[in-house]
C-alpha positions as CSV (number, residue, x, y, z in Angstrom):
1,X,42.1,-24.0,-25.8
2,X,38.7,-25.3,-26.7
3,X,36.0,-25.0,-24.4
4,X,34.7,-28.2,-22.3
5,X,31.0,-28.3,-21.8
6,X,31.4,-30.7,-18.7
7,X,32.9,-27.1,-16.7
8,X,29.4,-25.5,-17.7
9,X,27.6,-28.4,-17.0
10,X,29.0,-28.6,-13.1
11,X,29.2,-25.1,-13.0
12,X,25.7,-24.5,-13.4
13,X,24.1,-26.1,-9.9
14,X,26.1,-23.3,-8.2
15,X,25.3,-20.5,-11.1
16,X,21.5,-21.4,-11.0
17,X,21.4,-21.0,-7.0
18,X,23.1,-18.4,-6.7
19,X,21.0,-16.4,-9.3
20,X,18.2,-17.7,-7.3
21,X,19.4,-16.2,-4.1
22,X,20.4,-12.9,-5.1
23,X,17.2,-12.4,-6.4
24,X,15.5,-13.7,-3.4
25,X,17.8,-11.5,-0.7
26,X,17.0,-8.6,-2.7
27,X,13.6,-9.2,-2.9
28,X,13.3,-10.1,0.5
29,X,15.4,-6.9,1.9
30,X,13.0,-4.8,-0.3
31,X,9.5,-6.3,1.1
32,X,10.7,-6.0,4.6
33,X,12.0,-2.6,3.7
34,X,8.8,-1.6,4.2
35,X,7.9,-3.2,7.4
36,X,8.9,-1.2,10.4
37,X,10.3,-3.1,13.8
38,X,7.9,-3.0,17.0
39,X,10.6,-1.1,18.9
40,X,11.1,1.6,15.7
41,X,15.0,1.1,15.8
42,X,17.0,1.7,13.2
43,X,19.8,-0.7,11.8
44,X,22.3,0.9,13.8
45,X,20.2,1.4,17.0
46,X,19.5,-2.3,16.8
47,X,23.2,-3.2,16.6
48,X,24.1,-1.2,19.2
49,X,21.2,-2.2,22.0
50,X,21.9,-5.8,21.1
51,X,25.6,-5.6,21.7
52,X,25.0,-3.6,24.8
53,X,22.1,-6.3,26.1
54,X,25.4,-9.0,25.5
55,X,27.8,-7.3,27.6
56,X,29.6,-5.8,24.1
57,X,31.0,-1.9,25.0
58,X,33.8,-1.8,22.6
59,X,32.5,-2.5,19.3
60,X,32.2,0.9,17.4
61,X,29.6,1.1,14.5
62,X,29.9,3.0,11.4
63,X,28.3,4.1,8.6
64,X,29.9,3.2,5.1
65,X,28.9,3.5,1.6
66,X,27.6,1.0,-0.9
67,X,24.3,-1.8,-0.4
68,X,24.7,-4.8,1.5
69,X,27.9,-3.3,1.8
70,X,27.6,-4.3,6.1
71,X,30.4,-6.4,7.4
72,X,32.5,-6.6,10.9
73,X,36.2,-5.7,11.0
74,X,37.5,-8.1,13.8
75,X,40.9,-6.2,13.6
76,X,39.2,-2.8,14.7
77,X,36.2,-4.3,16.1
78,X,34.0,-2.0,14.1
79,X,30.9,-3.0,13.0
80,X,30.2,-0.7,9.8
81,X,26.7,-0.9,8.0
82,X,25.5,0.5,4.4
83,X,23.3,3.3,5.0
84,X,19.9,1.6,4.1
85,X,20.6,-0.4,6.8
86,X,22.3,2.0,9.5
87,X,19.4,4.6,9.0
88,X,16.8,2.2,8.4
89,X,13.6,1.4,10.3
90,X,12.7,-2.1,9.3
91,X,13.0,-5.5,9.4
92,X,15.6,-5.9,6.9
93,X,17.6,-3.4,8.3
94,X,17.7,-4.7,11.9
95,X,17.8,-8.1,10.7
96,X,20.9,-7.3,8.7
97,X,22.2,-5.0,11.3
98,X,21.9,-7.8,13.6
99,X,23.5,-10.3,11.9
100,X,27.0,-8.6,11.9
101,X,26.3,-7.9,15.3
102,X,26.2,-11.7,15.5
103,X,29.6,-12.0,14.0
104,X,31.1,-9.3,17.2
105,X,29.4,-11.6,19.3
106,X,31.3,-14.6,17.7
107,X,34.8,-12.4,18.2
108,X,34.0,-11.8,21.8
109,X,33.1,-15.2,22.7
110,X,36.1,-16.8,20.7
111,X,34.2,-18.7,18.4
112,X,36.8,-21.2,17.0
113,X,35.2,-21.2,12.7
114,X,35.2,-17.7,12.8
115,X,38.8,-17.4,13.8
116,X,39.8,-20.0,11.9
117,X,38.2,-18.6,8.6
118,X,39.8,-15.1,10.0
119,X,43.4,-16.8,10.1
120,X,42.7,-18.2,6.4
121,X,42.1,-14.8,4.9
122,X,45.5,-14.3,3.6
123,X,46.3,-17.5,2.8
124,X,42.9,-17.8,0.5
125,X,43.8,-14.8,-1.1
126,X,47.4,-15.4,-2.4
127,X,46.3,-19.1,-3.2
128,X,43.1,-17.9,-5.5
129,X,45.3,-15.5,-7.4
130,X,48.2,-18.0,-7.7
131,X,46.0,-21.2,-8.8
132,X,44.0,-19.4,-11.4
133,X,47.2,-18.6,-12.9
134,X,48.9,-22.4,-12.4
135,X,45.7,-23.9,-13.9
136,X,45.5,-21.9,-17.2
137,X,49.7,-22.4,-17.4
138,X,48.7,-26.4,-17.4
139,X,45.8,-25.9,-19.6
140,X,47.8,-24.3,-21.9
141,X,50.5,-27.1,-21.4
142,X,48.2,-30.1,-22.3
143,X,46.9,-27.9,-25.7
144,X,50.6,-27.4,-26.9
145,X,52.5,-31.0,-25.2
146,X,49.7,-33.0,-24.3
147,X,47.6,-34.3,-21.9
148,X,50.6,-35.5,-19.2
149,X,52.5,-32.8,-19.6
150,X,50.1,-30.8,-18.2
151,X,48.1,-33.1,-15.4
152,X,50.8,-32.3,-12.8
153,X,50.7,-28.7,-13.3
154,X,46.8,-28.5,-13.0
155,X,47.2,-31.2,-9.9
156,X,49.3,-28.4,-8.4
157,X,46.4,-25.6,-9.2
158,X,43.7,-27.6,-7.9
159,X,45.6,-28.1,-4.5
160,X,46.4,-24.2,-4.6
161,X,42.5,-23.6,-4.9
162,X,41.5,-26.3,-2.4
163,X,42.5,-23.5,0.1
164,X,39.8,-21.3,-1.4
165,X,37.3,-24.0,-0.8
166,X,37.9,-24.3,2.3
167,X,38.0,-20.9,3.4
168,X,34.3,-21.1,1.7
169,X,33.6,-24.3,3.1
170,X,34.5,-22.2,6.8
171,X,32.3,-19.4,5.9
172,X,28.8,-21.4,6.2
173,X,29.1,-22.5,9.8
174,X,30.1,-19.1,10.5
175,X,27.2,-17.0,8.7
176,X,24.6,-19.9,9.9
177,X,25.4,-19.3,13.3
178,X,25.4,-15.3,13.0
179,X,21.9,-15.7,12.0
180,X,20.9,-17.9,14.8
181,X,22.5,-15.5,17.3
182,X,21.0,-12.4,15.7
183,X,17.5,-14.4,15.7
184,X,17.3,-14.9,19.1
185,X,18.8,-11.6,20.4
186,X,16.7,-9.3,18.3
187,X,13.5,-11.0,20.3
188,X,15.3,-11.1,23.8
189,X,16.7,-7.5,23.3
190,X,13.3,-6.5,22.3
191,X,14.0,-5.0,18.9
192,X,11.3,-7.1,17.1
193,X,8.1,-8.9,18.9
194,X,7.9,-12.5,18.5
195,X,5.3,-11.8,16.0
196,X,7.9,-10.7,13.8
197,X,10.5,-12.6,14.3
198,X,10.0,-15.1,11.8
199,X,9.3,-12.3,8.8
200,X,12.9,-10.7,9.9
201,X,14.5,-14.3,9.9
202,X,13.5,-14.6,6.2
203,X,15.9,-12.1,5.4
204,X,18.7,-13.7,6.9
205,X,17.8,-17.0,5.2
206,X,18.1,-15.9,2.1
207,X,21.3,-14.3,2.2
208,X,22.6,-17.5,3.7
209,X,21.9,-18.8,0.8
210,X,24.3,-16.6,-1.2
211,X,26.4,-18.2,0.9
212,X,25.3,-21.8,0.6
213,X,25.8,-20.9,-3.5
214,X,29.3,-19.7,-3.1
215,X,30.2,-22.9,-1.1
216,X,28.7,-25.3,-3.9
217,X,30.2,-23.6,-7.1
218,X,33.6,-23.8,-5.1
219,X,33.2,-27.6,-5.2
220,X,32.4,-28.1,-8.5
221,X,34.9,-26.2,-9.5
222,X,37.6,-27.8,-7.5
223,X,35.9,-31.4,-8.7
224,X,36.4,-30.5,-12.3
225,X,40.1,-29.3,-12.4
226,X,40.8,-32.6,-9.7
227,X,39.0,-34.6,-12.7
228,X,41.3,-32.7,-15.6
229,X,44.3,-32.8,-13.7
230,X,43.5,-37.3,-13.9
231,X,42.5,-37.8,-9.9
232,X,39.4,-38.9,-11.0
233,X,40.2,-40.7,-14.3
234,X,41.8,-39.5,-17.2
235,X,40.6,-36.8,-19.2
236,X,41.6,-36.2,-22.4
């Protein structure tokens, strides 16, 4: 199968941004590395007097390995950070701390994306596998039979991946407002001063924008096998 510059060519907005932000997060996490909260909390201390200040008592928080390796398990309502971030005193360390925090508080009060993108988890994950398989099986079928021979089976890929995308698509409402509810309670739980609020946001923005990459290279991808599979026109 010959290669088709018009994938590289609506693959790169995504590619480009999200070389940008990865960059920029770890950039970011590094300067404010070095930039200790007001209250001197570390990552986990943070976590743990926010969710307290919220009226959170059953959200355990451990320690795991790995960097930027923080996430919340809504299953076991564990709230496990990397260890620059659970034994760090910084800003990027309670910002990030914070953030999942944001995503127990989202759990607790029932936001609806989050459990929605929870309850697409296993779906989005048999679907991806499945489609990337389907869509080289029609590629292959348009090389050796032709171009309609092989448009239904990539129509059937695309729709397989479509799940993916949304489950993406899910994810940015869900990390945006994480943010915003780790902004406000690290200044109302008195972890950082309202001076330094807006340097500790800065983390968070940029990793949203790992995020906000993800999102568009999931388009573009989905646009382009839509396109080969003849929704949008044929494509020989």
């Amino acid at each position: 199968m010959m290669f088709d510059p018009l994938f590289l060519l609506m693959a790169l907005p995504g590619l480009l941004l999200a070389m940008y932000a990865s960059f920029l997060t770890k950039s970011r996490f590094q300067t404010y590395s070095r930039v200790a909260p007001s209250s001197g909390l570390t990552g986990a201390q943070a976590a743990y007097q926010m969710l307290r200040r919220e009226g959170l008592h059953d959200v355990a928080i451990e320690r795991v390995g790995g960097f930027l390796s923080d996430h919340y398990d809504p299953r076991k309502r564990v709230l496990r950070l990397s260890p620059d971030v659970h034994d760090g005193r910084s800003l990027s360390a309670v910002g990030v701390a914070c953030h999942e925090a944001g995503h127990a508080l989202q759990h607790a009060r029932h936001y609806a994306p989050l459990a929605l993108r929870s309850s697409l988890v296993p779906a989005a994950t048999v679907t991806s596998n499945l489609s990337n398989i389907i869509l080289m099986l029609g590629m292959a079928l348009m090389f050796l039979r032709g171009v309609a021979a092989g448009q239904s089976v990539l129509l059937v890929g695309a729709l397989l991946l479509s799940v993916s995308v949304l489950f993406t698509l899910i994810t940015l409402p869900v990390e945006w407002d994480a943010s915003a509810r780790a902004k406000k309670a690290m200044v109302s739980s008195n972890i950082v001063g309202s001076a330094q609020a807006d340097d500790a946001a800065k983390v968070l923005n940029a990793a949203f924008l790992t995020y906000l990459a993800s999102a568009i290279s999931a388009i573009m991808t989905l646009l382009y096998w839509l396109m080969r599979a003849g929704v949008f026109g044929s494509r020989d």
